[in-house]
N, C-alpha and C positions, 0 to 999 in steps of 0.2 A: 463575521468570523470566516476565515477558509481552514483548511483541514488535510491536513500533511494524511496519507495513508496508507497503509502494506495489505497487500491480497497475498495470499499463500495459494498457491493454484496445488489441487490434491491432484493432478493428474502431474506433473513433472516435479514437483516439489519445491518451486522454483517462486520468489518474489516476482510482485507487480507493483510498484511503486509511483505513486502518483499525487496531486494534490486538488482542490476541487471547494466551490463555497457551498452547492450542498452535498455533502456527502450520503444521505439516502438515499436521494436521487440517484448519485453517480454509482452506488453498490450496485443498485436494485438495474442499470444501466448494461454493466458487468454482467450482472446473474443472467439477464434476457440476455447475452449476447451480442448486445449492441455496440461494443466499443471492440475494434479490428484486432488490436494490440492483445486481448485476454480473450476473444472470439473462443477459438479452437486450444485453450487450457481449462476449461469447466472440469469438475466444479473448483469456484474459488470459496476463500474462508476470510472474512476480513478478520486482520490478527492484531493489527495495532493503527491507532489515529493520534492525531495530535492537532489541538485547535490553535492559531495562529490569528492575531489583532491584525492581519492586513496581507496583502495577497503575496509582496514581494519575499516574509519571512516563512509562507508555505512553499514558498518555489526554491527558497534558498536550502530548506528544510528538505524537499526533496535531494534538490541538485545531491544535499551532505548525504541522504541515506544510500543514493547510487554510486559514491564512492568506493572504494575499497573499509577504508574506515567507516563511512557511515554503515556498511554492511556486516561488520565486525559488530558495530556498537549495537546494533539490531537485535543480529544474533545474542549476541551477550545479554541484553536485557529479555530479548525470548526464549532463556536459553533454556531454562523448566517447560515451558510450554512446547518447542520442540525437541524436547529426550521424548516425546512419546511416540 
């Protein structure tokens, strides 16, 4: 399995979007700091994942949530969870 996923970083409010086959590994990666791209936005929240049968339809998954539309659709289904 790989695994499409969104970081909400509480320091700019801002998504981190990314995809990865272990994703505990890759949070827990994040949280220490280790990855350049989310370095200096601590702390992050993971907010939504999505598991995917093969690598090509997690990257395609991302590519869709970096869009304009995939960011919409995002919002839209976190949309209770970010009114708060």
């Amino acid at each position: 399995m790989y695994y499409t996923y969104v970081l909400l970083s509480k320091k700019d409010d801002n998504f981190y979007i990314g995809f990865t086959k272990d994703l505990k590994n890759r949070f827990r990666k994040h949280q220490l700091g280790k990855v350049y791209s989310t370095k200096l936005r601590q702390p992050l929240i993971l907010i939504y994942y999505e598991a995917c049968l093969n690598k090509i339809d997690a990257a395609r998954r991302e590519k869709y949530f970096k869009s304009g539309q995939g960011k919409r659709s995002l919002k839209n289904r976190l949309k209770f969870y970010l009114k708060d």
